[in-house]
C-alpha positions as CSV (number, residue, x, y, z in Angstrom):
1,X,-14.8,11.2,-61.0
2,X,-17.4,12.4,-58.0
3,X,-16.4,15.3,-55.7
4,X,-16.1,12.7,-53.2
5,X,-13.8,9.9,-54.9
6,X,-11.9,13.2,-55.9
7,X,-11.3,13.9,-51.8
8,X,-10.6,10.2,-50.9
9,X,-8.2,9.8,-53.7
10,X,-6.3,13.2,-52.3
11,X,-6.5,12.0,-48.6
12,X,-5.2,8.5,-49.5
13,X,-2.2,10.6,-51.0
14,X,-1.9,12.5,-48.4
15,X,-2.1,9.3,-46.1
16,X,1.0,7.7,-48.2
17,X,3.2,10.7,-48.0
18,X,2.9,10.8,-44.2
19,X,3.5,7.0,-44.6
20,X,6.5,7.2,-46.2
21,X,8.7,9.6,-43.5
22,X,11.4,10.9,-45.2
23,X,11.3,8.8,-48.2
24,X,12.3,6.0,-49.7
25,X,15.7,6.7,-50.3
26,X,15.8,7.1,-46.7
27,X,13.9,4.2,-45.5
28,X,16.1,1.6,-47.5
29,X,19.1,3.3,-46.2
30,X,18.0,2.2,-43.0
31,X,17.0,-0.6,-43.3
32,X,20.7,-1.7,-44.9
33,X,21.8,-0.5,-41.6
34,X,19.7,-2.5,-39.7
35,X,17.8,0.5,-38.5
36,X,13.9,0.5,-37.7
37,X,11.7,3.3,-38.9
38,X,9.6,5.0,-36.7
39,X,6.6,2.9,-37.8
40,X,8.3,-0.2,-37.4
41,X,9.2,0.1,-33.4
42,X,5.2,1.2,-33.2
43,X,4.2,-1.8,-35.5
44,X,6.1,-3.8,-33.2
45,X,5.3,-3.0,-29.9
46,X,1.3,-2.9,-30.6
47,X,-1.0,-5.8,-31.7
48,X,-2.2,-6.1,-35.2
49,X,-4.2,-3.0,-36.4
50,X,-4.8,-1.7,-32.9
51,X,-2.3,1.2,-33.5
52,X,-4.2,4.7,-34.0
53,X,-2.3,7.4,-34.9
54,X,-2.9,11.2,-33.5
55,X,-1.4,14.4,-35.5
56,X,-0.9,13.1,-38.6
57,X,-1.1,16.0,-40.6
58,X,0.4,18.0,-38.1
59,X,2.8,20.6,-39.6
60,X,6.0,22.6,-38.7
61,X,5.8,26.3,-38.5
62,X,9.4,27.8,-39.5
63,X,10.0,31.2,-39.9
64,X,14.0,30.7,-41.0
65,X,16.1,29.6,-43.5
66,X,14.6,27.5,-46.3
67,X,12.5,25.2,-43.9
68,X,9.6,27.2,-44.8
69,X,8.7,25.5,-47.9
70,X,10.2,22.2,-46.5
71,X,7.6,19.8,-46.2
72,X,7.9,17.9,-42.8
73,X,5.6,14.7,-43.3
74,X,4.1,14.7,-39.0
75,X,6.9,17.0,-38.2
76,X,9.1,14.3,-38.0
77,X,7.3,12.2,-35.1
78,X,4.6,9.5,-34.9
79,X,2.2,9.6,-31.6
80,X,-1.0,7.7,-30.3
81,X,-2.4,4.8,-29.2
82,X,-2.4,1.1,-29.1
83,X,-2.8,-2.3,-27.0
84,X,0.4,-4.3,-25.9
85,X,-0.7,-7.6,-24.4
86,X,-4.5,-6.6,-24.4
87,X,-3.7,-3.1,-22.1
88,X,-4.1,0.4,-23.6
89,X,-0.5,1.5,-24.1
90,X,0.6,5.4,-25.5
91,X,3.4,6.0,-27.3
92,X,5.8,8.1,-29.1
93,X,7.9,7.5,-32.0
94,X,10.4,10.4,-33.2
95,X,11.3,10.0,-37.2
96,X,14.7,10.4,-38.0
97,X,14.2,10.0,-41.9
98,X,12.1,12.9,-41.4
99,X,14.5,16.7,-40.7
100,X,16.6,13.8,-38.5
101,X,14.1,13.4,-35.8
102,X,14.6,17.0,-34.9
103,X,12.0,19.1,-32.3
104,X,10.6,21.8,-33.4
105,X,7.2,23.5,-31.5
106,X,4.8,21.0,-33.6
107,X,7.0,18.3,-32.8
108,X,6.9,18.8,-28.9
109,X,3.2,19.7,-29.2
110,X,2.8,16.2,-30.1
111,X,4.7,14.6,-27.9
112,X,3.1,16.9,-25.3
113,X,-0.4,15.7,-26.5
114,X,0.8,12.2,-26.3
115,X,1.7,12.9,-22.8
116,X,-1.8,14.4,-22.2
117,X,-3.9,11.0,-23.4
118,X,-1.4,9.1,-21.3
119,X,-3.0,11.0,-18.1
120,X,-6.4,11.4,-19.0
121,X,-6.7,7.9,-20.1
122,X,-4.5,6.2,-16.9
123,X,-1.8,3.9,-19.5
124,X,1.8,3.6,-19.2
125,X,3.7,5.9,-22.4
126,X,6.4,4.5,-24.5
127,X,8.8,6.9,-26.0
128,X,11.4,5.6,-29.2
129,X,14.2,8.3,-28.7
130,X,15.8,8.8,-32.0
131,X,16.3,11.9,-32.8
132,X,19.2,14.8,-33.7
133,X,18.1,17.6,-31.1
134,X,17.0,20.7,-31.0
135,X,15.6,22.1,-34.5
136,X,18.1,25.1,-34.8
137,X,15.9,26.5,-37.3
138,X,12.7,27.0,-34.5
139,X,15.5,28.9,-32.1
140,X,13.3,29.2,-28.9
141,X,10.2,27.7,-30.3
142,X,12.4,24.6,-29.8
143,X,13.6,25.3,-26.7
144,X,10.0,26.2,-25.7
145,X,9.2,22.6,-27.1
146,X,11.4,20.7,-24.8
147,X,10.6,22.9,-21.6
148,X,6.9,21.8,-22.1
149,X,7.9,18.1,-22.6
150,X,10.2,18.2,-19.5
151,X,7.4,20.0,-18.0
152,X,4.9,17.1,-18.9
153,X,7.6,14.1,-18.0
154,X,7.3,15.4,-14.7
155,X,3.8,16.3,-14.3
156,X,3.4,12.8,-15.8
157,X,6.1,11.3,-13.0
158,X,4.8,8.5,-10.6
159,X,1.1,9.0,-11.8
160,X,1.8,6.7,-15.1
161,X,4.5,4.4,-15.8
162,X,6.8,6.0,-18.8
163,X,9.7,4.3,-20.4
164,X,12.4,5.4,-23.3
165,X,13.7,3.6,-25.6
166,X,17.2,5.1,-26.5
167,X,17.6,3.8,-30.5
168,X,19.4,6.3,-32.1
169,X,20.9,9.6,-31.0
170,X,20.0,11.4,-27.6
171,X,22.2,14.6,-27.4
172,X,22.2,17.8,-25.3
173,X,18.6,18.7,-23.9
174,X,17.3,15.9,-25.5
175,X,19.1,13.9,-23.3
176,X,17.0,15.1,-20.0
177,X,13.6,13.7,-21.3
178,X,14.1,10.0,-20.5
179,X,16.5,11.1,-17.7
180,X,12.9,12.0,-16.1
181,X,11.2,8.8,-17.0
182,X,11.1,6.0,-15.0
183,X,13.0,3.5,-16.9
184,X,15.3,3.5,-19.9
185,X,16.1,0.9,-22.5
186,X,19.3,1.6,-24.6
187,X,19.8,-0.6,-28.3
188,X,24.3,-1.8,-27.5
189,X,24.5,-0.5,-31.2
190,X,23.2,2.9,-33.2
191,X,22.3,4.1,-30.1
192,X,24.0,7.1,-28.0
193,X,23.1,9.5,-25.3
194,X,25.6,12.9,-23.8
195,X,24.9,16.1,-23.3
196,X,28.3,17.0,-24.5
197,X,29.8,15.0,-27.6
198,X,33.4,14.1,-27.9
199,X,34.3,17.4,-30.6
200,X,32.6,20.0,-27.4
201,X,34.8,18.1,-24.6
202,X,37.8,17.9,-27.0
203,X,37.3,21.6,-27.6
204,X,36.9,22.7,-24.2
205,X,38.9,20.5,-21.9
206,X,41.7,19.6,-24.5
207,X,41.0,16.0,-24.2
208,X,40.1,13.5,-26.4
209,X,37.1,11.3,-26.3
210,X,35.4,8.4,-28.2
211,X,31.8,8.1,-28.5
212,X,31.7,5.4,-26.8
213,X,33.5,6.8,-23.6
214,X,30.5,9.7,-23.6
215,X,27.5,8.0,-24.6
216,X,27.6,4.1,-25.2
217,X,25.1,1.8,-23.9
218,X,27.7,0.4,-21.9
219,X,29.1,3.2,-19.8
220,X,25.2,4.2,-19.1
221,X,24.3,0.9,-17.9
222,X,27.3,0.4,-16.0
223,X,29.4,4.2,-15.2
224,X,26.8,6.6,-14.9
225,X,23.9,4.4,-14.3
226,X,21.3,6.4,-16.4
227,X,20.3,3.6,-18.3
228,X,18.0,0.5,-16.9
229,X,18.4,-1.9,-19.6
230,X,21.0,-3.2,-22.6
231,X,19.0,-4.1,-25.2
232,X,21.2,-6.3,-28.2
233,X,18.9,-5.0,-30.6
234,X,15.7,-3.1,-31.6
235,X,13.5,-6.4,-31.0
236,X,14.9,-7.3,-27.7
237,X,14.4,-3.8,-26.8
238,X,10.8,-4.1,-27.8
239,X,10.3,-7.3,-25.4
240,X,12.2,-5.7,-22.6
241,X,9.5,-3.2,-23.1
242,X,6.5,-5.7,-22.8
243,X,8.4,-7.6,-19.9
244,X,8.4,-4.3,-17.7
245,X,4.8,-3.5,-18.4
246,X,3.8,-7.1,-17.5
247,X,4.9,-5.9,-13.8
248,X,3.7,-2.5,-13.6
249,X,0.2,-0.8,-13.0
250,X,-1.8,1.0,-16.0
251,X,-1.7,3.8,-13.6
252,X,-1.1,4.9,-10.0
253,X,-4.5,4.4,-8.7
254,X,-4.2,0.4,-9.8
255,X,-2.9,-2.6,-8.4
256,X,0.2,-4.2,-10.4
257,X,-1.3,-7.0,-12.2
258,X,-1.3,-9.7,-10.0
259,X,-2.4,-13.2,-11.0
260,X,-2.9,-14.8,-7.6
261,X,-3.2,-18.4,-7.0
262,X,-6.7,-19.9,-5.2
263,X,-3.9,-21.4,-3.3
264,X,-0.5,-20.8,-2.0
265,X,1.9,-23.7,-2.1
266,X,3.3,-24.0,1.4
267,X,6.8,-26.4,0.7
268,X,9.7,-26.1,1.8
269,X,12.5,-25.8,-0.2
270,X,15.9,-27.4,0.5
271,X,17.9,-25.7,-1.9
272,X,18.3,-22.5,0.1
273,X,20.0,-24.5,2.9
274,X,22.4,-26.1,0.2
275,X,23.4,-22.3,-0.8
276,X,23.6,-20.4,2.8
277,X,27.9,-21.3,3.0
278,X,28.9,-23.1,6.4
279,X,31.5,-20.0,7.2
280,X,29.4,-16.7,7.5
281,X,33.0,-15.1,6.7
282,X,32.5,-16.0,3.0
283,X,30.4,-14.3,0.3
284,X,26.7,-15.9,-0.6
285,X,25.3,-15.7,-4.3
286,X,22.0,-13.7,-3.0
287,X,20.9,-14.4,-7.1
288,X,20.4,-18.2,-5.9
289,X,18.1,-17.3,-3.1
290,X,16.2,-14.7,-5.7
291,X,15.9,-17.6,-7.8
292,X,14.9,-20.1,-5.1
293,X,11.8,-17.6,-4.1
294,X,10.2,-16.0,-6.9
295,X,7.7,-18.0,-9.5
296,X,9.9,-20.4,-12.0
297,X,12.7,-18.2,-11.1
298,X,12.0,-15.5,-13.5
299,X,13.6,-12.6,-12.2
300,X,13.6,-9.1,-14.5
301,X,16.8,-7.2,-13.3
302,X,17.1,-3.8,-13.1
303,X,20.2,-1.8,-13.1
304,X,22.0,-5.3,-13.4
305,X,25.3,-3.8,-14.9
306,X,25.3,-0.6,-12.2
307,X,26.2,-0.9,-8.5
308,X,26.2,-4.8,-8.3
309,X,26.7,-4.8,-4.2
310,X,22.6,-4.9,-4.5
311,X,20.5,-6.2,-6.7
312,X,17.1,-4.9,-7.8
313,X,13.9,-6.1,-9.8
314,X,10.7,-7.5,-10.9
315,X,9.3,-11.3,-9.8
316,X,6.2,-12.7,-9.0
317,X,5.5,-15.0,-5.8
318,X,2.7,-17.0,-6.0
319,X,1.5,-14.6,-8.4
320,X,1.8,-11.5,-6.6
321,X,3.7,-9.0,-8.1
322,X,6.8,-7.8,-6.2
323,X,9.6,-5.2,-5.9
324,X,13.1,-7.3,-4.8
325,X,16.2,-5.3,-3.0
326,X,18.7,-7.6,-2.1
327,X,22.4,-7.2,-0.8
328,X,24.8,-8.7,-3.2
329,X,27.7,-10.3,-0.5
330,X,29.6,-11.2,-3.9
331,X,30.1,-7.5,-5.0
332,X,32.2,-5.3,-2.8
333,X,31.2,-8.2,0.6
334,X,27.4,-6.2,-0.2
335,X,28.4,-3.1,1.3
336,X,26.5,-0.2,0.7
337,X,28.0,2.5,-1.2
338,X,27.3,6.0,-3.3
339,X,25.9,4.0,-6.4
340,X,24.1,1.2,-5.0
341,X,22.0,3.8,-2.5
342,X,21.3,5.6,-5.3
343,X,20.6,2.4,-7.1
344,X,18.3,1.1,-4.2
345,X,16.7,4.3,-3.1
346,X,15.5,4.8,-6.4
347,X,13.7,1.1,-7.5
348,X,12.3,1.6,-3.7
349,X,10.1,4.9,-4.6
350,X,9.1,3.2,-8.0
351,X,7.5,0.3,-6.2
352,X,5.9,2.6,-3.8
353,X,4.7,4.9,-6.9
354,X,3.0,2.1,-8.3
355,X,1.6,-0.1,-5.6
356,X,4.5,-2.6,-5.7
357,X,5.0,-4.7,-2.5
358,X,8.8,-4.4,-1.3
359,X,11.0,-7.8,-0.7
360,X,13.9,-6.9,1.2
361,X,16.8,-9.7,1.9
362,X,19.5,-8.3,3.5
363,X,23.2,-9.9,4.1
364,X,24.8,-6.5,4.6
365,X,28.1,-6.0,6.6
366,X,28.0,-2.2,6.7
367,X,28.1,1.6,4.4
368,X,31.8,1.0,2.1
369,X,34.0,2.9,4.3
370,X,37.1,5.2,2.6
371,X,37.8,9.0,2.2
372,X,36.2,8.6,-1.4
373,X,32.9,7.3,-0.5
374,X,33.1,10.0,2.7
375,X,33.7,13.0,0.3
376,X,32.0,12.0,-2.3
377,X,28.9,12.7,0.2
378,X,28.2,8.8,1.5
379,X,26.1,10.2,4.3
380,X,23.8,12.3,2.0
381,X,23.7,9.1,-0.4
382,X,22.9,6.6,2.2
383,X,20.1,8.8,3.7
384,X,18.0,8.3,0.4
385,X,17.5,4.5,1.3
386,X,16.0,5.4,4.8
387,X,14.3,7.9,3.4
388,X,12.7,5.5,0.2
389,X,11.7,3.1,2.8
390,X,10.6,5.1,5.7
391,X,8.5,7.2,2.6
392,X,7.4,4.1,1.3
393,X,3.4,2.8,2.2
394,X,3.3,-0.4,0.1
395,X,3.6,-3.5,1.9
396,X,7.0,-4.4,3.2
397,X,9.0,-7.4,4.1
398,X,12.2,-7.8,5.1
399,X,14.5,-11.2,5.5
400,X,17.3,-11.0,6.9
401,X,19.5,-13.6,5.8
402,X,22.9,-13.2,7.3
403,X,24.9,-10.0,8.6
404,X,22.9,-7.0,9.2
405,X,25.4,-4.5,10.8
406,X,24.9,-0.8,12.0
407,X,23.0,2.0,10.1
408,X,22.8,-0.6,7.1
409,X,20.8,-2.7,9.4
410,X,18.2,0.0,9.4
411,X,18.9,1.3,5.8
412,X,17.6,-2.3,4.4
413,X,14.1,-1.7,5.6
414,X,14.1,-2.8,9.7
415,X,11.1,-2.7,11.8
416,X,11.4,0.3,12.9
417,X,12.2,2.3,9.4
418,X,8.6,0.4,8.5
419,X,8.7,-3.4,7.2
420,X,5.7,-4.7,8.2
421,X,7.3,-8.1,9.0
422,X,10.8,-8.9,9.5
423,X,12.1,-12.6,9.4
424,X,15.4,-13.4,10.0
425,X,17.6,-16.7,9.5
426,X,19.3,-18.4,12.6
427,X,22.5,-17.5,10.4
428,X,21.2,-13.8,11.3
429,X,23.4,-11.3,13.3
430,X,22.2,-8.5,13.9
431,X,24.3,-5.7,15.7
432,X,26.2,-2.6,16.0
433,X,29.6,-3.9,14.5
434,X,30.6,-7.5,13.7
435,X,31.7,-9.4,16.1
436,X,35.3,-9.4,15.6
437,X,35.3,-5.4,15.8
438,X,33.0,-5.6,18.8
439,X,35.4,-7.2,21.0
440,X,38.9,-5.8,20.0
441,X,36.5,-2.5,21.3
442,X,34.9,-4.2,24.3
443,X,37.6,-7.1,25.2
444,X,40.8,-5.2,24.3
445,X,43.0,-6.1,27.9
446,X,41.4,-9.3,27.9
447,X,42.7,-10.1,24.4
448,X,46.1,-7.8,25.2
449,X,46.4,-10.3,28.1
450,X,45.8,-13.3,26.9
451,X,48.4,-16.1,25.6
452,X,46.7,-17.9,23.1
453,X,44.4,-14.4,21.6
454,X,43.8,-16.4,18.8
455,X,41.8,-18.6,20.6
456,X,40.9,-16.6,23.1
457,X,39.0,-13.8,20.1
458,X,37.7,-16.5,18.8
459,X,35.8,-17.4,22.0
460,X,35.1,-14.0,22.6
461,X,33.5,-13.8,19.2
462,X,30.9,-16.0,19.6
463,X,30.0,-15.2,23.2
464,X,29.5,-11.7,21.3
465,X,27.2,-13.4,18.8
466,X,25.0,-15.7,20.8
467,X,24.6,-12.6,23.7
468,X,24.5,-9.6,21.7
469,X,24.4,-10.2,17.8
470,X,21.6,-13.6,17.9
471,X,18.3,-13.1,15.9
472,X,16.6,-14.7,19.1
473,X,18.1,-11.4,20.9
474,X,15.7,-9.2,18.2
475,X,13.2,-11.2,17.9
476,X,12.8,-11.0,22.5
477,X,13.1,-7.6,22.3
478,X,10.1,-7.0,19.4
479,X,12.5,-6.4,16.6
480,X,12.0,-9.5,14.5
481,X,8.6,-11.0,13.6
482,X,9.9,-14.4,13.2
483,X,13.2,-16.6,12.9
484,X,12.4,-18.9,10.3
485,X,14.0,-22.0,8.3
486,X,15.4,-20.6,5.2
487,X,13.6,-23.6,3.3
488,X,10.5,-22.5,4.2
489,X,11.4,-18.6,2.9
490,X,9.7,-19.0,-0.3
491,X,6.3,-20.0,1.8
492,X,6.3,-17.9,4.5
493,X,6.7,-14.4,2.1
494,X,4.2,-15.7,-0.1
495,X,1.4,-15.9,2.6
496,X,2.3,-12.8,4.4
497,X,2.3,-11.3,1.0
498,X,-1.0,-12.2,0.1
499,X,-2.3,-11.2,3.8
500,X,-0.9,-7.9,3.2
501,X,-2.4,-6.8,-0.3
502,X,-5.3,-5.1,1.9
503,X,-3.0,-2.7,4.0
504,X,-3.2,0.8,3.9
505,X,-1.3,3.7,5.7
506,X,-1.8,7.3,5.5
507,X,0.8,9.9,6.5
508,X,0.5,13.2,7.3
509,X,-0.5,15.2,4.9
510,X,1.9,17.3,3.2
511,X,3.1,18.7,-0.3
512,X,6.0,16.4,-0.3
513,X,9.0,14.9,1.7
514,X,12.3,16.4,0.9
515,X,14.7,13.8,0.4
516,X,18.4,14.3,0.6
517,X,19.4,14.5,-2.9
């Protein structure tokens, strides 16, 4: 055998070691539990052979225990690069057959590095979050390790897009990784994230937890509201994954990918009208106008399980990638509240990060009133929506559908807090206070007075509305752009859309704003 045969023969060796993880014992195991290897979720997200793999023979250095004569095929974690739907993706794949996904200093150097391309090259980074924490063994070195992949998350933080898929375990520090990302995907099953697991609670507190309770899929999406997306499995999590990145920008300096039409269909579209109820007292289904507007009704939710009174997510009109926030009347009457202005505030400065133009539709009553939502800091909570949209330089436009009372008025995006254009409905009303507050304040003798106050409220009530609360009142005094047929919704945001892909606003310039967090 030739020198050289000799070296290829010992690379391709090499090569099938690395290959194998933690080996085979621990590869079928997984697989009988319907667990994916590291390689698999990379295999699956990328096309055929377009995968190429950086740190392959990278190796831990461990000074403790009997880890020093361990071998650690890629320190337990598999990093590069790859297409997804023809665009350059990065990713990261932590190895749980391998030390059990543990991060040790080689381990976050190559996430770091990962991190690094990401930037350098402008492309969105994939992280597969499976992993058993801190390597105990490294002691520092591993805390060192996560400090400079917090470090990079942030560094890394409205420049590229980065999603986590949660799909295994996410514990302690760990934990705080894809809590800096921008979105995270979480498998129902095999999949858990805490900082604290039920035995440390138990032991400190006394009480007694589940896993489930601490860090399920479920009381992320819905509780605490860290986690985006429910995936049913490993594969759906994989196309929730290509169904975000079909909406977002390789990079902060691009346009989303748009796929305008040569020309916009301007129809109207009775449907809205058959949805809008006759009594403005009772709750509207905004998810029927949503559908009704965007292209074929396809609609990527975000959040969907977390703060229902408002809905958030991806569409296309006309082609044109947008950024929807809509009041939800049929959660909570769409009030806004601690959760859904965190909710909302949030999606709005991830639009604006990445060049996403902002859909507002508003049918909002008021902020959730109560001495929880006041302690719990409401005021603090509800300034982050004013301050995502005032902040926020994308295109914005706002349709105001039905109610659109006090500071909620302005916290859904109102002229003055920016929207570039503002329709509203005829069913619009637009005030201080509805109208049945307004005059028990304004008209309290009269109504004290009166014999049949019933009908005399009720009179009251819509004087109120057609002098004071009317969209024509707004739209005289400058604050409305338009009042518009609902059918022709659909139309009219489409071409003001596409008239306002060429607008841009600069600020003062400034480190940053200092929202009220």
């Amino acid at each position: 055998m030739t020198l050289n045969a000799k070296l290829l023969e010992d690379m391709k060796a090499r090569r099938e070691k690395i290959m194998a993880g933690g080996g085979e014992a621990k590869l079928v195991a997984r697989q009988k539990k319907g667990l994916w290897t590291a390689r698999e979720r990379l295999d699956s997200l990328f096309q055929e052979a377009t995968f190429q793999e950086s740190g392959a023979h990278a190796r831990h250095s461990c000074r403790f225990f009997d880890m020093d004569n361990k071998d650690l095929p890629g320190d337990a974690v598999v990093v590069g690069t790859g297409y997804v739907d023809g665009r350059l993706v990065a990713a990261i794949s932590q190895d749980f057959t391998v030390a059990a996904g543990s991060l040790g200093k080689i381990h976050a150097r190559k996430i770091v590095s990962a991190m690094q391309s990401a930037v350098k090259l402008g492309v969105p980074l994939v992280a597969f979050k499976d992993s058993g924490g801190a390597r105990i063994q490294e002691g520092v070195d591993a805390l060192s390790g996560y400090g400079e992949v917090f470090f990079h998350n942030v560094l890394l933080s409205g420049v590229v897009p980065q999603i986590a898929v949660i799909c295994g375990p996410c514990a302690g520090g760990a934990a705080y990784s894809p809590a800096l990302m921008d979105f995270i995907i979480m498998t129902k099953s095999n999949a858990f994230m805490f900082i604290t697991g039920p035995e440390v609670i138990k032991a400190v507190t006394g009480k007694a937890v589940t896993m489930d309770e601490v860090g399920s899929a479920e009381m992320h999406s819905s509780v605490s509201g860290n986690v985006h997306f429910v995936a049913e499995d490993e594969n759906h999590a994989i196309d929730l994954v290509r169904r975000l990145l079909s909406y977002l920008p390789s990079n902060n300096s691009e346009d989303p990918p748009h796929r305008p039409s040569n020309d916009i269909t301007l129809v109207e579209d009775e449907r809205i009208n058959e949805i809008i109820p006759d009594d403005s007292s009772k709750p509207m289904d905004v998810r029927g106008i949503i559908g009704c507007l965007v292209d074929d009704g396809d609609f990527l939710e975000v959040h969907a399980n977390f703060a229902g009174n408002i809905i958030v997510g991806f569409a296309r009109i006309e082609g044109m990638v947008v950024g929807i926030i809509a009041n939800q009347p049929t959660v909570r009457a769409g009030t806004l509240d601690i959760d859904s202005s965190d909710k909302g505030a949030r999606f709005i400065r991830t639009c604006n990060a990445f060049n996403i133009p902002l859909v507002t539709l508003v049918d909002v009553p008021g902020f959730m009133p109560g001495i929880e939502q006041e302690r719990g800091g409401i005021i603090r909570h509800g300034a982050k929506m004013l301050f995502a949209y005032a902040s926020a330089t994308v295109p914005k436009i706002t349709v105001i559908m039905r109610k659109a009372y006090g500071g909620s008025y302005l916290a859904m995006c109102s002229q003055e807090m920016g929207a570039d254009v503002v329709y509203a409905w005829p069913t619009a009303e637009i005030a201080v206070m509805g109208a049945e507050g307004a005059i028990n304040i304004l008209y309290n003798k009269e109504l004290k007075a009166a014999e049949n106050r019933k009908e005399k409220a009720a009179e009251l009530a819509a004087a109120y509305r057609a002098e004071f609360a009317s969209p024509y009142v707004s739209a005289g005094n400058g604050y409305i752009t338009d009042v518009i047929d609902p059918a022709t919704t659909r139309s009219t945001v489409a071409l003001s859309l596409r008239k306002l892909l060429s607008k841009r606003e600069v600020r003062p310039p400034k480190k940053h704003g200092n929202i009220p967090l």
